[in-house]
C-alpha positions in Angstrom: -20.9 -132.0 -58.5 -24.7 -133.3 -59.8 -25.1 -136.0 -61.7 -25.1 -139.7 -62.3 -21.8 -140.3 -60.8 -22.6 -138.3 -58.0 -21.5 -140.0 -54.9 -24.6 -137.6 -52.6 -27.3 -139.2 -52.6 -29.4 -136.2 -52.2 -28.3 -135.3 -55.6 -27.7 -138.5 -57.5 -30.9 -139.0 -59.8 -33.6 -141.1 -58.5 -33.2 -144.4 -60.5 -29.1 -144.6 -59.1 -30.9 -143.7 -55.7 -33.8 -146.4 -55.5 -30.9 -149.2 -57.0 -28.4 -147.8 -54.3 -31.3 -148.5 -51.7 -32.5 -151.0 -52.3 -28.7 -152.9 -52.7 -28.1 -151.4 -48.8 -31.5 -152.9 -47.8 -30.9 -156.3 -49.1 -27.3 -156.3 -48.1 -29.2 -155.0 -44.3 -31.9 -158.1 -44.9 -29.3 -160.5 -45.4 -27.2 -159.2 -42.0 -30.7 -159.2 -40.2 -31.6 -163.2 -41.3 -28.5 -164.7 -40.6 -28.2 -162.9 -37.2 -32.2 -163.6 -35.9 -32.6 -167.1 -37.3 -30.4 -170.2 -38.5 -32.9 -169.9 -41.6 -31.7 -169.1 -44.8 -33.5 -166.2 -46.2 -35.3 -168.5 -49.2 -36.5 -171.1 -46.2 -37.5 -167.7 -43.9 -39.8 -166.9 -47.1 -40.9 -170.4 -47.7 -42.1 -171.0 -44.2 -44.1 -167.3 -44.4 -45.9 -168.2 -47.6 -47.0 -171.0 -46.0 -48.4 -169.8 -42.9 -49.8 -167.0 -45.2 -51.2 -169.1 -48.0 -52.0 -173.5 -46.6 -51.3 -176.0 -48.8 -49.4 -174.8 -51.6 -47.6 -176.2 -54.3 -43.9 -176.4 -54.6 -44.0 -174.4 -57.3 -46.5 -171.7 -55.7 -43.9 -171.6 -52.8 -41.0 -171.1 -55.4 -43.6 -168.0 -57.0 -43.2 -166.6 -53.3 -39.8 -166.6 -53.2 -39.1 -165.6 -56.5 -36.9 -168.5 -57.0 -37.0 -171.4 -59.5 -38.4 -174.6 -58.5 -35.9 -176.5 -58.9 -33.6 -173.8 -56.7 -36.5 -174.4 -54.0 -36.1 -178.4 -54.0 -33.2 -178.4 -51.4 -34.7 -175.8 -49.3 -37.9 -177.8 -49.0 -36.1 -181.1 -48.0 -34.1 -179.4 -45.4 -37.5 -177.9 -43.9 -39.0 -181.1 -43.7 -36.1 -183.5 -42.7 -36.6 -180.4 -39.6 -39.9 -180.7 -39.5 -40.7 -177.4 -39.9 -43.5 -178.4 -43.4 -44.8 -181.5 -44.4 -45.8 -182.9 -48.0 -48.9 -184.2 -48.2 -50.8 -185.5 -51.3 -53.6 -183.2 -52.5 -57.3 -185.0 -51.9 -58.9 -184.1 -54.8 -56.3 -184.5 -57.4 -53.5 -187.5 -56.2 -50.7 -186.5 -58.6 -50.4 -183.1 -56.8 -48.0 -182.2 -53.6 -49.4 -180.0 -50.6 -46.7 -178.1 -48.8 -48.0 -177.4 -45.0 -46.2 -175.3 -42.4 -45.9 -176.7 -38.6 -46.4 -175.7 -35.6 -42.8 -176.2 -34.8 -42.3 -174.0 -38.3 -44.8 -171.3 -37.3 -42.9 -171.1 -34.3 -39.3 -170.7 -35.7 -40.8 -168.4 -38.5 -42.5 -166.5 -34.9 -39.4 -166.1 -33.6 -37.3 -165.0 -36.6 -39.6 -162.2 -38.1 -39.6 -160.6 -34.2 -36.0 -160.0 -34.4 -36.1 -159.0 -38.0 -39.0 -156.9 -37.8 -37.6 -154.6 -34.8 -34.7 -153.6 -36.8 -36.6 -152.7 -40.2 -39.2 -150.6 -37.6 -35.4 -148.9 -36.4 -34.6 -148.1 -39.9 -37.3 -147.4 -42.3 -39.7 -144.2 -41.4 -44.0 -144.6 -40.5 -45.7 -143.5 -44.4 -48.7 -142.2 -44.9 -51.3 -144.4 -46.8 -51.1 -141.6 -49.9 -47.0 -141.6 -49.6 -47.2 -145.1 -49.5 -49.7 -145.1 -52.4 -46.8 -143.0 -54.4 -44.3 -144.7 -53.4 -45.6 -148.1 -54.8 -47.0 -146.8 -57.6 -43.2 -145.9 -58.4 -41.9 -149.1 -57.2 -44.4 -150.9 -59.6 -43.4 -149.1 -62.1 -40.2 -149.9 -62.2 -40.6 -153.6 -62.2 -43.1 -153.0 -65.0 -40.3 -152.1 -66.8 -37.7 -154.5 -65.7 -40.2 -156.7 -66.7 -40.8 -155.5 -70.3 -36.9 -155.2 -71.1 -36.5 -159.0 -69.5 -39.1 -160.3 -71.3 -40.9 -162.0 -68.2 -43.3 -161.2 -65.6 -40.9 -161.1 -62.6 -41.9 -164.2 -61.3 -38.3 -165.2 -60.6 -35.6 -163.3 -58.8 
């Protein structure tokens, strides 16, 4: 049996393959958060745009997450009221909001990606730079084209 139905992945075709892996990988994500960090996968993200990007906005930090604003609101309060961020009013223009990570927040984000990065190393095989390059070409590609039948630019999840 070949085909799209195919229940092989060696044989289904490649778009059935990359959906198929990509729902086990989230599913594997979700497993891996909620057993290496009382985060929730959105704050997880939050805290590591902000330790890779200082004083963002709110909605900057909802771009990173590829969530709405408005889905990011609750997250942010609970992160403060733990004082994992802080708000802080912009300097040089008063009406805007600066999200900043802690150092209690770096070291809860520390200690979550440890656990969740020794289980992706477990699981996903060492690329090449050029199989790498392929492989994300692909990859763009197809949110390229998610993109163009959504009618957006993937900036929310």
């Amino acid at each position: 049996m070949s085909g799209l139905l195919d229940p092989d992945p060696r044989r289904m075709p490649l778009g059935r393959l990359v959906a198929l892996t990509g729902h086990r990988l989230n599913r594997r994500w979700q497993q891996a958060v909620a057993e290496h960090t009382p985060l929730s996968r959105t704050a997880l993200t939050a805290l590591t745009a902000l330790a890779e990007h200082h004083g963002l906005t709110h909605r900057e930090v909802a771009q990173h997450c590829w969530v709405r604003p408005a889905t990011l609101t609750p997250v942010v309060d609970g992160l403060e009221a733990d004082g994992l961020l802080s708000r802080r009013r912009d300097a040089s223009d008063r009406r805007a909001v600066r999200l900043h990570i802690t150092d209690a927040g770096r070291e809860a984000l520390r200690q979550a990606w440890r656990g969740i990065s020794s289980e992706f190393r477990e699981i996903t095989p060492a690329t090449t730079p050029a199989e790498e390059a392929v492989i994300r070409r692909y990859l763009l590609s197809v949110l390229n084209g998610l993109d163009a039948k959504e009618g957006g630019s993937g900036s929310c999840g």
